[in-house]
C-alpha positions as CSV (number, residue, x, y, z in Angstrom):
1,X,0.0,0.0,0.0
2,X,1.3,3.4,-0.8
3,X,2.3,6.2,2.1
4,X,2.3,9.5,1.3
5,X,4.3,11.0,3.9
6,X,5.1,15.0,3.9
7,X,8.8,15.9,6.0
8,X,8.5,19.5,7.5
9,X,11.4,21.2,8.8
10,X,11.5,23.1,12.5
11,X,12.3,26.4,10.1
12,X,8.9,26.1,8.7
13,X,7.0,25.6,12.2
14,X,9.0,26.9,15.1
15,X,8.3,31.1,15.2
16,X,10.6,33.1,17.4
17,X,10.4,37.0,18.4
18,X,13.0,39.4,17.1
19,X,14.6,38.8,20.8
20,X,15.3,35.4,19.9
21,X,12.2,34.3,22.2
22,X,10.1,31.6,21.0
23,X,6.7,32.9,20.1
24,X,4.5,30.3,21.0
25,X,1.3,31.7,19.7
26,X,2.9,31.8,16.1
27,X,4.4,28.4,16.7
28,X,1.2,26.5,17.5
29,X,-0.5,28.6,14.3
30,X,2.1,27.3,11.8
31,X,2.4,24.1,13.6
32,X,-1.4,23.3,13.2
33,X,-1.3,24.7,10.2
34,X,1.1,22.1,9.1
35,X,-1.0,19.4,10.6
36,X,-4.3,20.6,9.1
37,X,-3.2,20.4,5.8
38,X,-3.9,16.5,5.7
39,X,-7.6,16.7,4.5
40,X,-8.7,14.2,2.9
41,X,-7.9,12.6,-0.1
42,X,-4.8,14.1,0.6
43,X,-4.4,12.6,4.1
44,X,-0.7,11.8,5.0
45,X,2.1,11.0,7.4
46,X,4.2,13.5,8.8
47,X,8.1,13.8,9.6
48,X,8.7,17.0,12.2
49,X,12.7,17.5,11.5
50,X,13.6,19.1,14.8
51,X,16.9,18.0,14.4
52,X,18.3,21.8,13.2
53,X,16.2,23.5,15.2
54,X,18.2,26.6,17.5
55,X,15.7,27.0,19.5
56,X,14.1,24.7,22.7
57,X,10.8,24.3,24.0
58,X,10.1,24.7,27.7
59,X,8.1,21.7,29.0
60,X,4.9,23.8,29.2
61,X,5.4,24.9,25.5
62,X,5.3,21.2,24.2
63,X,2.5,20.4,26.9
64,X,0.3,23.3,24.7
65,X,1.5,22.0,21.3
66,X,0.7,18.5,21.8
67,X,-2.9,20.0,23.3
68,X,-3.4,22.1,20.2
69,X,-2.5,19.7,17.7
70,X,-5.4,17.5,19.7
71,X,-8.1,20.0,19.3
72,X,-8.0,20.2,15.7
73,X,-10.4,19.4,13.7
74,X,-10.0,15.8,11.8
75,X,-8.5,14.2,10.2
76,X,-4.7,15.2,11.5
77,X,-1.7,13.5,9.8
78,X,-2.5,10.1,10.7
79,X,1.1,9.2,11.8
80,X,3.6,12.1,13.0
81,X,6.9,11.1,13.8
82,X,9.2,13.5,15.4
83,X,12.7,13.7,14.7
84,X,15.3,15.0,17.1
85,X,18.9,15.0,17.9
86,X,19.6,12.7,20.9
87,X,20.6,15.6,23.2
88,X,16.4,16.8,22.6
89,X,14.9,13.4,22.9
90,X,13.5,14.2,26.2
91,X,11.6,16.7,25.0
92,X,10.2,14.8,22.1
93,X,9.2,12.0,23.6
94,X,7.4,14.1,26.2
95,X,5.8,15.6,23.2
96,X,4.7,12.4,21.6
97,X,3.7,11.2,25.1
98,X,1.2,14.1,25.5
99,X,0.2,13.8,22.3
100,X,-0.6,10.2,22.8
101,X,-2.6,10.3,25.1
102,X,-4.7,12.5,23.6
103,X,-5.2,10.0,21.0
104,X,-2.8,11.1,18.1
105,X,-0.2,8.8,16.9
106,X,3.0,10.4,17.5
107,X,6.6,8.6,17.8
108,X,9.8,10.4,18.9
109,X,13.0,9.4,16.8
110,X,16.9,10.3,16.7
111,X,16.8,8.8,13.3
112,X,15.5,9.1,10.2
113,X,15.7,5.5,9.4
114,X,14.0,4.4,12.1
115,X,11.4,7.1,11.8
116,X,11.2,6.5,7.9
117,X,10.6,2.5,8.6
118,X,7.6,3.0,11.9
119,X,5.7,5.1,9.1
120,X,5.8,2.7,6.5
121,X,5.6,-0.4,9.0
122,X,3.0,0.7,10.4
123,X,-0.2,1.3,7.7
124,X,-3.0,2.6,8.3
């Protein structure tokens, strides 16, 4: 069976202010925007490429992206898997973790391999 699966980069998602602040607002906006974008028939998979990001997310600020993602209206990306540098998987896997149990399937992964082969492993 075929998998479409989309790769977005942190550059295209992650918003910060002109202090080199994370602005969070803008963040979850482009980061649901990303995820919103899998109507139907054009419902996908999704890679989030944290792995060049320069900036970090408190734990509060991945709490709210993982809620907002959740409130969206479906269908979402029916698989996300989030790809980070090992020195950021805490983070991510908190992410996924929040985002799980809010029913979205979301994976954390330090390599693209291994995030490449749970989306196509796993179907639909």
């Amino acid at each position: 069976m075929p998998t479409d699966i989309r790769i977005v980069h942190a550059h295209e998602f992650v918003k910060v202010t002109a202090e080199g602040q994370i602005d969070s607002g803008e963040t979850k906006r482009m980061l649901v925007e990303c995820a919103s974008a899998s109507a139907p028939p054009t419902q996908y998979d999704m890679v989030l490429d944290t792995r060049r990001a320069h900036v970090r997310l408190s734990a509060t600020e991945v709490w709210y992206l993982a809620a907002e993602l959740s409130n969206l209206p479906k269908p979402t990306p029916r698989r996300t898997a989030v790809l980070c540098p090992l020195k950021d998987f805490d983070t991510a896997a908190f992410f996924a973790l929040c985002a799980q149990n809010r029913g979205l399937r979301i994976e954390a992964f330090t390599s693209f391999e291994d995030a490449m082969e749970w989306l196509v492993a796993n179907g639909t």
